[in-house]
N, CA, C and O of each residue as an XYZ file, in Angstrom:
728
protein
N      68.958    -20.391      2.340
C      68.002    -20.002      1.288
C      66.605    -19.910      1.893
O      66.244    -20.659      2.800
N      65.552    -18.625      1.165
C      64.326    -18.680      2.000
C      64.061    -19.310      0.762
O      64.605    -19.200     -0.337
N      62.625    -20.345      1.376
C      61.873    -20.519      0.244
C      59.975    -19.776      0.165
O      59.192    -19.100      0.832
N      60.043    -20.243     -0.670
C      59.410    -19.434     -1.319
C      57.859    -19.719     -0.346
O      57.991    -20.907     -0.052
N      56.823    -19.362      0.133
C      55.272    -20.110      0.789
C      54.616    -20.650     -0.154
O      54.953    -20.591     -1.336
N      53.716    -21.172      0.238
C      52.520    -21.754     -0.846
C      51.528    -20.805     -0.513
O      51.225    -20.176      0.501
N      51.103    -20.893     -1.697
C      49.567    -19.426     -1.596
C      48.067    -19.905     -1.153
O      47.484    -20.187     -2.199
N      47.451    -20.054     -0.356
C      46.310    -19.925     -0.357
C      45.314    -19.002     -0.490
O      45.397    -17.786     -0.315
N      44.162    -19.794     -0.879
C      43.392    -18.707     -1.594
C      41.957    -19.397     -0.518
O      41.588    -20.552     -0.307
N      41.463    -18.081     -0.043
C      40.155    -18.058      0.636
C      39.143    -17.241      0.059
O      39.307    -16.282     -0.695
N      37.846    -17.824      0.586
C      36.602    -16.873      0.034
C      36.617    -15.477      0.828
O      37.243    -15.614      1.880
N      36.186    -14.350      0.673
C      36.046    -13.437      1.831
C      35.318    -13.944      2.551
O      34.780    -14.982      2.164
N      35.013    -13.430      3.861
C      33.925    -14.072      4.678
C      32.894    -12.711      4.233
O      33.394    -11.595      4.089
N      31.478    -12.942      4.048
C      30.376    -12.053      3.730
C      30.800    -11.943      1.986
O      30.515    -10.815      1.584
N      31.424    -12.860      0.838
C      32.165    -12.405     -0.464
C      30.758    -13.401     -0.870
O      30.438    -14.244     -0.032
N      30.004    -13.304     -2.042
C      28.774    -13.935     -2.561
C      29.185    -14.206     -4.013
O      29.153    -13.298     -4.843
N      29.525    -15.305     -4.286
C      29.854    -15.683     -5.663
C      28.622    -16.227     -6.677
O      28.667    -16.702     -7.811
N      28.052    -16.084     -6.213
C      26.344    -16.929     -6.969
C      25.594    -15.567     -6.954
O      25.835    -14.737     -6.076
N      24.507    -15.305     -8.127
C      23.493    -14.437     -7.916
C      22.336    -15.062     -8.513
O      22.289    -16.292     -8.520
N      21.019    -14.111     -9.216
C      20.013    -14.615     -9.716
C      19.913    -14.105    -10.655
O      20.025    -12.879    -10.658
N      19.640    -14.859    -11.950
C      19.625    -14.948    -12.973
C      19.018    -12.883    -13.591
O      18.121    -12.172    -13.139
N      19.651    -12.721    -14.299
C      19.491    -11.331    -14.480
C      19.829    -10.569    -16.251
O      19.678     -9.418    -16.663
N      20.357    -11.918    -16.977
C      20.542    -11.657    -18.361
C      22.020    -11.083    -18.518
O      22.372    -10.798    -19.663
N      23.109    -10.847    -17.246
C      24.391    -10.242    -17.626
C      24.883    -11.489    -16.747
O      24.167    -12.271    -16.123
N      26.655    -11.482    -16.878
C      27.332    -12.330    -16.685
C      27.431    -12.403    -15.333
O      26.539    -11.768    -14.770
N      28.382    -13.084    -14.437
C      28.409    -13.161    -12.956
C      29.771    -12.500    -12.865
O      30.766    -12.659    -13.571
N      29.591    -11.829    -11.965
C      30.964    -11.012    -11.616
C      31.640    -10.960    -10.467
O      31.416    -10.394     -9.397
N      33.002    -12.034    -11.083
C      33.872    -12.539     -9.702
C      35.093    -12.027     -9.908
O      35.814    -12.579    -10.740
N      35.585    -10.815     -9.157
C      36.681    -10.649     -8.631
C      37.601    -10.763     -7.948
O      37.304    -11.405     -6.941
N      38.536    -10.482     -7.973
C      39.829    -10.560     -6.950
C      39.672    -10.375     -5.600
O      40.296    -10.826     -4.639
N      38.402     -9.372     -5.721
C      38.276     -8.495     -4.420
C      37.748     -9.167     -3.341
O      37.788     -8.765     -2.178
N      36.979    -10.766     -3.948
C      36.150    -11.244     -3.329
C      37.143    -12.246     -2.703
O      36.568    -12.829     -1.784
N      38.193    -12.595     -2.825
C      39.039    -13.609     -2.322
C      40.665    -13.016     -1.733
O      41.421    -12.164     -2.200
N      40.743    -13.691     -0.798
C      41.585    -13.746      0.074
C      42.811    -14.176     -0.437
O      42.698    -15.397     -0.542
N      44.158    -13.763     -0.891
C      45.039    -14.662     -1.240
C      46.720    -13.772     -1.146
O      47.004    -12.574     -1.158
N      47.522    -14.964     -1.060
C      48.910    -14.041     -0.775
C      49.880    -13.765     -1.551
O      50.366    -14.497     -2.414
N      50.164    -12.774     -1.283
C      51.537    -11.948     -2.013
C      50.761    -11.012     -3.739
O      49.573    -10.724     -3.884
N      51.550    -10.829     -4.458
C      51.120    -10.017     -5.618
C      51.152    -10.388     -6.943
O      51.454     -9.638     -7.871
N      50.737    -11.935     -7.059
C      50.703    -12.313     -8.331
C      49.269    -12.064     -8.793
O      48.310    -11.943     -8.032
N      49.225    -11.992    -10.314
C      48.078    -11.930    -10.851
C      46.980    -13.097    -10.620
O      47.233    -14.287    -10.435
N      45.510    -12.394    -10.679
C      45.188    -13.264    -10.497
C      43.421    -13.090    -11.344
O      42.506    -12.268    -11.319
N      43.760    -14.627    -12.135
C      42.759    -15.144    -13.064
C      42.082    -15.938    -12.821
O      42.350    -16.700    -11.892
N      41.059    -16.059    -13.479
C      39.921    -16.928    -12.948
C      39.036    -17.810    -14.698
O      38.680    -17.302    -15.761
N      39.010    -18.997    -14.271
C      38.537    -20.480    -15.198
C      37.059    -20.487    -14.573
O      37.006    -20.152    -13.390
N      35.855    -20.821    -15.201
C      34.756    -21.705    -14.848
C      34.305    -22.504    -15.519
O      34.540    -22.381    -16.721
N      33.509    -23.613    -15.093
C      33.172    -24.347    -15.347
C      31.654    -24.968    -14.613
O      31.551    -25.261    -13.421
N      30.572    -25.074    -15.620
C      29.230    -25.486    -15.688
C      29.399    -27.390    -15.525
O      29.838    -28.250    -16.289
N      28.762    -27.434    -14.046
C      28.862    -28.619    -13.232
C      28.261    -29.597    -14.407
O      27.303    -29.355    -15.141
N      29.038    -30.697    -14.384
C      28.610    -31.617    -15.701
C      29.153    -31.806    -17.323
O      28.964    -32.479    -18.336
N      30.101    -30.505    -16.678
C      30.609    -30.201    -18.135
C      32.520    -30.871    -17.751
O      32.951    -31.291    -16.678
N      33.064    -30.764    -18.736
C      34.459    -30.965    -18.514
C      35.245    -29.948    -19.111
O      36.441    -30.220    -19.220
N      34.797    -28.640    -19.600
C      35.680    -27.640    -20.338
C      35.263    -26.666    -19.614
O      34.131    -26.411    -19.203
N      36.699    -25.890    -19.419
C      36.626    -24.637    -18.670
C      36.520    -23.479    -19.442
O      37.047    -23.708    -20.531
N      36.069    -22.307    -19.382
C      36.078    -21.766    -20.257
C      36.543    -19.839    -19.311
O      35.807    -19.479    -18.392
N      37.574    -19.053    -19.685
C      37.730    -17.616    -19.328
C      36.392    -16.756    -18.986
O      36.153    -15.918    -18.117
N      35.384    -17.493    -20.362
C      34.032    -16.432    -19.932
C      33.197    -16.881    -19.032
O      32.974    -18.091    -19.064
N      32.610    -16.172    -18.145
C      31.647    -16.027    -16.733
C      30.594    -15.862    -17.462
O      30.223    -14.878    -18.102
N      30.006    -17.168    -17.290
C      28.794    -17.080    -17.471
C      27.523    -16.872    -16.979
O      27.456    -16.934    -15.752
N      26.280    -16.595    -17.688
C      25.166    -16.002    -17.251
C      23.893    -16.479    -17.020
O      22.925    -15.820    -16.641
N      23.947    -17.754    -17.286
C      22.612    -18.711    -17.645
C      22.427    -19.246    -16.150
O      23.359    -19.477    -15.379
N      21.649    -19.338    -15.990
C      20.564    -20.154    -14.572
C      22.197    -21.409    -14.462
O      23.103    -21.644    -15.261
N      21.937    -21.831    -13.324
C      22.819    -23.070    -13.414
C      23.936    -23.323    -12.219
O      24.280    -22.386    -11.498
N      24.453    -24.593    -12.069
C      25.933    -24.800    -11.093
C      26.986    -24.675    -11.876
O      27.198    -24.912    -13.065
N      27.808    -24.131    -10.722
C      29.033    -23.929    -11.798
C      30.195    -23.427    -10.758
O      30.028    -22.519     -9.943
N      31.441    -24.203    -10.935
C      32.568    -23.740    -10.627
C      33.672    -22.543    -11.313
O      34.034    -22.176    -12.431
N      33.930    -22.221     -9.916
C      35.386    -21.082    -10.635
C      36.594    -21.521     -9.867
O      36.708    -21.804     -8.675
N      37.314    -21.511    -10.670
C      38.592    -21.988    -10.445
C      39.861    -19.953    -10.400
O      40.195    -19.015    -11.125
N      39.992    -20.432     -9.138
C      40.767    -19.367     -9.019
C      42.515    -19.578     -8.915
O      43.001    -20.356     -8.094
N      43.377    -18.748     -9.894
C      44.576    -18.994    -10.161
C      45.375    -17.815     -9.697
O      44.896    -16.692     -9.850
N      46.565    -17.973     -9.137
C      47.428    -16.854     -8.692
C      48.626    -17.191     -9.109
O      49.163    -18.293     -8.986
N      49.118    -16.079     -9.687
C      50.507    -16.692    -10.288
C      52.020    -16.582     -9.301
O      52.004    -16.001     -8.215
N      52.654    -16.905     -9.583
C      53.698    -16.890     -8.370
C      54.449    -15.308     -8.336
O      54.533    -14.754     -9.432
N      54.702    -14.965     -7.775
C      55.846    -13.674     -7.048
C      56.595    -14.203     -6.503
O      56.913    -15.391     -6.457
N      57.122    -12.889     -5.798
C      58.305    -12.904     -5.279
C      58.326    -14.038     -4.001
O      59.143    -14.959     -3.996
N      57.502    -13.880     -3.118
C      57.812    -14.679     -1.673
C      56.739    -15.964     -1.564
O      56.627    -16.787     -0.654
N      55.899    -15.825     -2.969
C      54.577    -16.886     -2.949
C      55.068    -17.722     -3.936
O      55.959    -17.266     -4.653
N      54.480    -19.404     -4.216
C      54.374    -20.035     -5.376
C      53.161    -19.264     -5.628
O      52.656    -18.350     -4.977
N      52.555    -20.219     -7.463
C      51.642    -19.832     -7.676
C      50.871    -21.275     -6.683
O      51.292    -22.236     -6.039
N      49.385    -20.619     -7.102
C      48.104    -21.061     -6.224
C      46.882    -21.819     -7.048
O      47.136    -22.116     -8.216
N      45.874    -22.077     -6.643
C      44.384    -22.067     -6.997
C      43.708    -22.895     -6.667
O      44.148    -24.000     -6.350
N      42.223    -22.533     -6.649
C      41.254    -23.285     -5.495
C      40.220    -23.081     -6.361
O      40.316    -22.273     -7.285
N      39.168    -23.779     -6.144
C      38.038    -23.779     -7.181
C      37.056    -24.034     -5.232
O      37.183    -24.526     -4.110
N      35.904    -23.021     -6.382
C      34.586    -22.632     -5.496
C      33.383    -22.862     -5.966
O      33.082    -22.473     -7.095
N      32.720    -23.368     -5.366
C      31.080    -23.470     -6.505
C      30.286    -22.492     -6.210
O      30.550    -21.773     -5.246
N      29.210    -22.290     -6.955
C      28.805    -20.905     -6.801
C      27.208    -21.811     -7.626
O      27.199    -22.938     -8.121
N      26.194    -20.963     -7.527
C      25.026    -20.832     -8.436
C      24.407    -19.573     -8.893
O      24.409    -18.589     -8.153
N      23.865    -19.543    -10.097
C      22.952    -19.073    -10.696
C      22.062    -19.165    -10.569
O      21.601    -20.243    -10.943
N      21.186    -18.257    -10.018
C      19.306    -18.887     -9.405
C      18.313    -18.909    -10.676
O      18.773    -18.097    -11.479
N      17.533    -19.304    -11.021
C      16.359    -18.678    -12.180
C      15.658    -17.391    -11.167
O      15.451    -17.219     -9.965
N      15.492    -16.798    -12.173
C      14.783    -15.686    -11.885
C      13.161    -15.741    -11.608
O      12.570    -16.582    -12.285
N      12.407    -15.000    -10.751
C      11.034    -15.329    -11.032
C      10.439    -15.003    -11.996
O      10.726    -13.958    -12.579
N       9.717    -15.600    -12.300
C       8.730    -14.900    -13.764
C       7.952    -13.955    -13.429
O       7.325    -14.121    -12.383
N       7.711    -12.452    -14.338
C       6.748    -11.538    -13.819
C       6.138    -11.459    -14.881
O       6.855    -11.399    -15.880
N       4.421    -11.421    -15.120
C       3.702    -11.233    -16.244
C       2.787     -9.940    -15.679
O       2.061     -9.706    -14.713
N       3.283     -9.234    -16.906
C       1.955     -8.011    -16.834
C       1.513     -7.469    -18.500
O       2.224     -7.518    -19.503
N       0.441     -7.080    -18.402
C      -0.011     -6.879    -19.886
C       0.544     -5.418    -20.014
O       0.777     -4.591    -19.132
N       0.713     -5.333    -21.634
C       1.411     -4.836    -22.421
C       0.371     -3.416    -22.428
O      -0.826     -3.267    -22.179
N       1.269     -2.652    -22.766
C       0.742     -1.207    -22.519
C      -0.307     -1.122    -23.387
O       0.041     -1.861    -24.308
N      -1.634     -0.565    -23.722
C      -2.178     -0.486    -24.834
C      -3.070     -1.920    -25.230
O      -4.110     -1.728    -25.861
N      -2.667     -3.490    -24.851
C      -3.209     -4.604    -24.498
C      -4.978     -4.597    -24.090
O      -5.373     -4.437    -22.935
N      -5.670     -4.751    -24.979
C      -6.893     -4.535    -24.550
C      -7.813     -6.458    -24.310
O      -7.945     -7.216    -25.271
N      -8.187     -6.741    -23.182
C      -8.713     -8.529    -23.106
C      -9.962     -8.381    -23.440
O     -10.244     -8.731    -24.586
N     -10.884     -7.924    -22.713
C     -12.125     -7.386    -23.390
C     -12.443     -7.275    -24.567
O     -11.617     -6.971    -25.428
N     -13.963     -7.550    -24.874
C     -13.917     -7.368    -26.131
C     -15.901     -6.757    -26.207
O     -16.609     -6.808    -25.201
N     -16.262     -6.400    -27.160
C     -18.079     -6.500    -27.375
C     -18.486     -7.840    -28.034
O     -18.161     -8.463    -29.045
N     -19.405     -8.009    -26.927
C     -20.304     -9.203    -28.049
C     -20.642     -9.291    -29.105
O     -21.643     -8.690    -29.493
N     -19.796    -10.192    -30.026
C     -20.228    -10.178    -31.635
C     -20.375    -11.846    -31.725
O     -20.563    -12.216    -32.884
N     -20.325    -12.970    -30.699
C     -20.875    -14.461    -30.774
C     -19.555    -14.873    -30.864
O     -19.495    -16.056    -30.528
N     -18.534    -14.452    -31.149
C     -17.304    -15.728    -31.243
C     -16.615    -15.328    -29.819
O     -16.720    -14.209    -29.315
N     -15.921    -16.379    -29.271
C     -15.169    -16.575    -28.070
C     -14.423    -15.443    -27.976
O     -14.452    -14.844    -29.051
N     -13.626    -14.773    -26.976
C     -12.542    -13.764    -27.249
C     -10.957    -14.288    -27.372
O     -10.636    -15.413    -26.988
N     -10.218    -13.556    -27.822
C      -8.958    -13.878    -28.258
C      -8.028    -13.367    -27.642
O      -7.471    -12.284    -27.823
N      -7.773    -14.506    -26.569
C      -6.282    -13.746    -25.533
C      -5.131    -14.642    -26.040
O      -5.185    -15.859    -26.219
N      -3.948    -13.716    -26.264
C      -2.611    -14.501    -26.784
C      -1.359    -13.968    -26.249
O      -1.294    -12.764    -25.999
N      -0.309    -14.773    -26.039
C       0.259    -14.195    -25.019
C       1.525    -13.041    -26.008
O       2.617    -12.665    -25.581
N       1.080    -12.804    -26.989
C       1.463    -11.440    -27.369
C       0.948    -10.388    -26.857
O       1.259     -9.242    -27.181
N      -0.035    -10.755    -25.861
C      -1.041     -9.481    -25.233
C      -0.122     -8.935    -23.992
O      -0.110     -7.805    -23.503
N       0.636    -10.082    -23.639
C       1.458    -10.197    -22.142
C       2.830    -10.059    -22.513
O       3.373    -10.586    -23.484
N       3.625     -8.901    -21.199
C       5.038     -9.319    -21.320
C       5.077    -10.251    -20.092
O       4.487    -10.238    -19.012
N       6.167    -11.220    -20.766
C       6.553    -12.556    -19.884
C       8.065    -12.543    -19.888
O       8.649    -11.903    -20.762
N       8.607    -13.086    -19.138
C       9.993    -13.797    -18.875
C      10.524    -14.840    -19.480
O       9.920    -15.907    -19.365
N      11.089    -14.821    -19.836
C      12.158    -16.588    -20.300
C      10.884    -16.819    -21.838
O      10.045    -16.034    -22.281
N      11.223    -18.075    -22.230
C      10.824    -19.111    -23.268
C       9.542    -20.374    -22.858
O       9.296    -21.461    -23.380
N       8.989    -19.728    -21.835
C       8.279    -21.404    -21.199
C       6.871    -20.910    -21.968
O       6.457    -19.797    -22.294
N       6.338    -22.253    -22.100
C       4.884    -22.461    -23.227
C       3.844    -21.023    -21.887
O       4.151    -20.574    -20.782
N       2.814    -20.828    -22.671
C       2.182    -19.871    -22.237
C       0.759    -20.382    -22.542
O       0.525    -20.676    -23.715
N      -0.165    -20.514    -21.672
C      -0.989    -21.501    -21.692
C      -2.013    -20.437    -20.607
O      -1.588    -19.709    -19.710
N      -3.265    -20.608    -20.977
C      -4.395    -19.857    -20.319
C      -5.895    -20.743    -19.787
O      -6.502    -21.703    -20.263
N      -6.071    -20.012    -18.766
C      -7.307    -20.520    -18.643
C      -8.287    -19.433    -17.606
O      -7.914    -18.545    -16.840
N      -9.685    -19.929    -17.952
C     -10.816    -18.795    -17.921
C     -11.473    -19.250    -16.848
O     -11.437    -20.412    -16.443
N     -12.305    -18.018    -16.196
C     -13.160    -18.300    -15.297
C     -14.052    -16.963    -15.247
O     -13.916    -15.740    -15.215
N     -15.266    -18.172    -15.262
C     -16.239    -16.248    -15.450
C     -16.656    -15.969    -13.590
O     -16.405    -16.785    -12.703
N     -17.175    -14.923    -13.436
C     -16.754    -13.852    -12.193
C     -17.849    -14.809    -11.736
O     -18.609    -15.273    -12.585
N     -17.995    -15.176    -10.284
C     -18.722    -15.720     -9.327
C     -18.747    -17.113     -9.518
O     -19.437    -17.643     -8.646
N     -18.242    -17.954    -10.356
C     -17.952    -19.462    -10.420
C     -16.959    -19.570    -10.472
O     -16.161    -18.757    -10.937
N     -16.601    -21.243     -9.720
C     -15.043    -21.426     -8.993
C     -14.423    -22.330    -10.154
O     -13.199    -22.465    -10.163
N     -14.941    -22.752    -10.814
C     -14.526    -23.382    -11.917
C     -13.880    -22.718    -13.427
O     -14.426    -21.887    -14.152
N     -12.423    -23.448    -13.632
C     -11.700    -22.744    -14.688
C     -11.733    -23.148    -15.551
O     -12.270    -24.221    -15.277
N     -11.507    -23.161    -16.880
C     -11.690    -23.766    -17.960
C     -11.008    -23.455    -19.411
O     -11.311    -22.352    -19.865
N     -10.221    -24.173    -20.130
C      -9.258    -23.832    -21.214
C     -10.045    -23.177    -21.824
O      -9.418    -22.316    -22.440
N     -11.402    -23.083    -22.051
C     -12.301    -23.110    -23.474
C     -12.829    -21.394    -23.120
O     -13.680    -21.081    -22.287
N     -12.157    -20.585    -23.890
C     -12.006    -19.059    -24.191
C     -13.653    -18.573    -24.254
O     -14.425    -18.985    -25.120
N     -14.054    -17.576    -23.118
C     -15.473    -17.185    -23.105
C     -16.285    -16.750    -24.263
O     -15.460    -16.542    -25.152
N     -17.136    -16.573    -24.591
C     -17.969    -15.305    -26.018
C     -19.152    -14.642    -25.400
O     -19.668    -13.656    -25.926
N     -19.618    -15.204    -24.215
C     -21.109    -15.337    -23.817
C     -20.832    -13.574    -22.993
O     -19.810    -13.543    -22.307
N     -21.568    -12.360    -23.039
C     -21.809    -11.229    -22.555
C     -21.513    -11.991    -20.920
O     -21.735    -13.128    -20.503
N     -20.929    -10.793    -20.297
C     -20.381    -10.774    -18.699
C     -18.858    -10.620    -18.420
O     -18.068    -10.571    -19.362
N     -18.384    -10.531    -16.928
C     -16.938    -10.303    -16.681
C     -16.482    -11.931    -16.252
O     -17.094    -12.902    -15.808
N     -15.036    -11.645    -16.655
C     -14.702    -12.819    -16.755
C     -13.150    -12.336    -15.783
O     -12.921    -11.200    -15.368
N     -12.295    -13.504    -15.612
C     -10.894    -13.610    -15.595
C      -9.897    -14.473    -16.528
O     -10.389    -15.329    -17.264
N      -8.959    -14.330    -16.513
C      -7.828    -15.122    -17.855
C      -6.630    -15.501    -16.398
O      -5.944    -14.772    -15.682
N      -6.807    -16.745    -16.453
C      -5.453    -16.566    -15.697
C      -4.135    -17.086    -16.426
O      -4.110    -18.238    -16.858
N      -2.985    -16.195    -16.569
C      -2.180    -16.680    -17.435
C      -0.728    -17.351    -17.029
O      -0.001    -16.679    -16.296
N      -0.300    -18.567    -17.444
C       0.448    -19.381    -16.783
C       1.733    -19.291    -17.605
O       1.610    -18.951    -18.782
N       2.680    -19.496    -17.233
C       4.302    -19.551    -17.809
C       4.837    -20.950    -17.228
O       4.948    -21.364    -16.074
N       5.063    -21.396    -18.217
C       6.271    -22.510    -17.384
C       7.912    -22.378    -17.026
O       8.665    -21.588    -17.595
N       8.214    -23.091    -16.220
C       9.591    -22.646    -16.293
C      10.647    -22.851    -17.594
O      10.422    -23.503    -18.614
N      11.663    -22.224    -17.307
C      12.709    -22.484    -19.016
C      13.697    -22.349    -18.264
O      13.574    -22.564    -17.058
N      15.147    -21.882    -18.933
C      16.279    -22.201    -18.695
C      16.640    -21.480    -17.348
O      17.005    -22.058    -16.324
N      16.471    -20.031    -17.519
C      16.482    -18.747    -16.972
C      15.562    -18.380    -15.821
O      15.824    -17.948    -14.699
N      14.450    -18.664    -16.393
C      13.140    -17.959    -15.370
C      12.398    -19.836    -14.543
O      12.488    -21.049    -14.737
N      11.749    -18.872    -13.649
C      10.763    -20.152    -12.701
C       9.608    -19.918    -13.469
O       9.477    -19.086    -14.367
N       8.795    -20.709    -13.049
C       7.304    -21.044    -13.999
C       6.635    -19.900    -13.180
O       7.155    -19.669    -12.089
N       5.333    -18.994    -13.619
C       4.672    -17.745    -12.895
C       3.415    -17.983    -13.797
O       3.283    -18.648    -14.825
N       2.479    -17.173    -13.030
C       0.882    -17.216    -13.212
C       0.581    -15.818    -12.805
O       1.124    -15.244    -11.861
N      -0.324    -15.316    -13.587
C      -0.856    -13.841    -12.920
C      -2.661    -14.391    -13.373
O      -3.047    -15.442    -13.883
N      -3.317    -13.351    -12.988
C      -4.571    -13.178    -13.046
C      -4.641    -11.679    -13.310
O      -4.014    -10.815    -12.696
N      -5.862    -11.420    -14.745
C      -6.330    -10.105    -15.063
C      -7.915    -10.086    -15.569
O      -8.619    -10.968    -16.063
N      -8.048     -9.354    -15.391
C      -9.687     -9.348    -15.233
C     -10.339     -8.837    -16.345
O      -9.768     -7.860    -16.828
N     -11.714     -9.313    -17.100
C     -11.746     -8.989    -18.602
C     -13.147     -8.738    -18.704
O     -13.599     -9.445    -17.804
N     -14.162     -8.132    -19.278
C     -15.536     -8.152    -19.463
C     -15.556     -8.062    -21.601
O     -14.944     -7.524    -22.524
N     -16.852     -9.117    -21.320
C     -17.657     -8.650    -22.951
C     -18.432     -8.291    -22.430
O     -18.817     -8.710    -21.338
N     -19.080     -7.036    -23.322
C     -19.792     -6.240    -22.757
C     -21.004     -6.042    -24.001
O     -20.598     -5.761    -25.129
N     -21.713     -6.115    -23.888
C     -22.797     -5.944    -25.013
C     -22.829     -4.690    -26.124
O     -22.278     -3.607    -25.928
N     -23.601     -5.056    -27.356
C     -23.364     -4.233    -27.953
C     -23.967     -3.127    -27.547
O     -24.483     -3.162    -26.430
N     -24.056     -1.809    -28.390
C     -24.897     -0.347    -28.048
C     -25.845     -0.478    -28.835
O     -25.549     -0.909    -29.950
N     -27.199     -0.182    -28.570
C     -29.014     -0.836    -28.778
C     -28.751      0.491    -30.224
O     -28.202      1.590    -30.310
N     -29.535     -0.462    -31.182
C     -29.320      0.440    -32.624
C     -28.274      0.777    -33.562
O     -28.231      1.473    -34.577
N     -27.277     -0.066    -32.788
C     -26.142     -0.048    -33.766
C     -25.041      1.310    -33.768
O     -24.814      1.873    -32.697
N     -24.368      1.797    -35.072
C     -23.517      2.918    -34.655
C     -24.548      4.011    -34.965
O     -25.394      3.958    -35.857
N     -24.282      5.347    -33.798
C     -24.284      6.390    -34.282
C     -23.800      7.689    -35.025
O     -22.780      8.274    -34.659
N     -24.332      7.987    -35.758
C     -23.904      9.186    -37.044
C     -23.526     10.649    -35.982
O     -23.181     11.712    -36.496
């Protein structure tokens, strides 16, 4: 009687089971692993810390195992090997919103930057701070006083994204002498 081999299952060599966070699922195939004879072959993961496996590949920042299964054929048992893999956070990119105006004319109250002005990444608090042009000093407390200024705007990290900061550049600019013209 022949019997039957045992199946092993290998990574490809150059096969990348981890990516960076991107809002779609992680996508692990067959193609990426090494294994013998022609049984089907399915795949379990599981989020490090957790104890339930679950069919769906998930997409969130994070560690996480896949458990790879081969079912038996003709000259193989069945198989499976579990691999860890990660999910990176993504970097945060902030840039203002099309149409987004920071600037404002001097009318005496502070100006009003909110981070509805900005597209941002992920869920992290959004928090600002000011610095007017030629002093090195920053400060939470939102300008009003005529001159150019900067906003630098901060993200923290969240589930998905890393924490990011940009800088954009803003002037109040005085009013026009006499008010509106007709």
């Amino acid at each position: 009687e022949i019997k039957k081999a045992d199946n092993t299952i290998t990574l490809k060599e150059g096969a990348m089971l981890g990516k960076t966070y991107d809002g779609t699922a992680v996508e692990i195939t067959k193609e990426k692993f090494n294994v013998m004879g022609t049984g089907e072959v399915t795949f379990m993961f599981q989020k490090n810390g957790e104890e339930t496996w679950s069919a769906e590949a998930p997409m969130a920042a994070g560690m996480y195992k896949v458990k790879v299964m081969v079912a038996e054929c003709m000259n193989y048992n069945a198989g499976e090997a579990t691999f860890d893999f990660e999910i990176k956070k993504a970097d945060n990119t902030i840039t203002l919103k099309e149409g987004a105006m920071l600037g404002k004319t001097f009318d005496g109250t502070a100006v009003v930057i909110t981070k509805e002005q900005f597209n941002i990444m992920g869920t992290g608090e959004v928090t600002f701070m000011f610095q007017k042009d030629g002093e090195s000093e920053w400060t939470a407390d939102a300008p009003k006083d005529i001159g150019k200024y900067k906003v630098k705007v901060m993200v923290a990290e969240c589930m998905n994204y890393n924490a990011g900061e940009a800088t954009f550049d803003f002037e109040i600019t005085a009013a026009a002498e006499g008010g509106e013209t007709k």
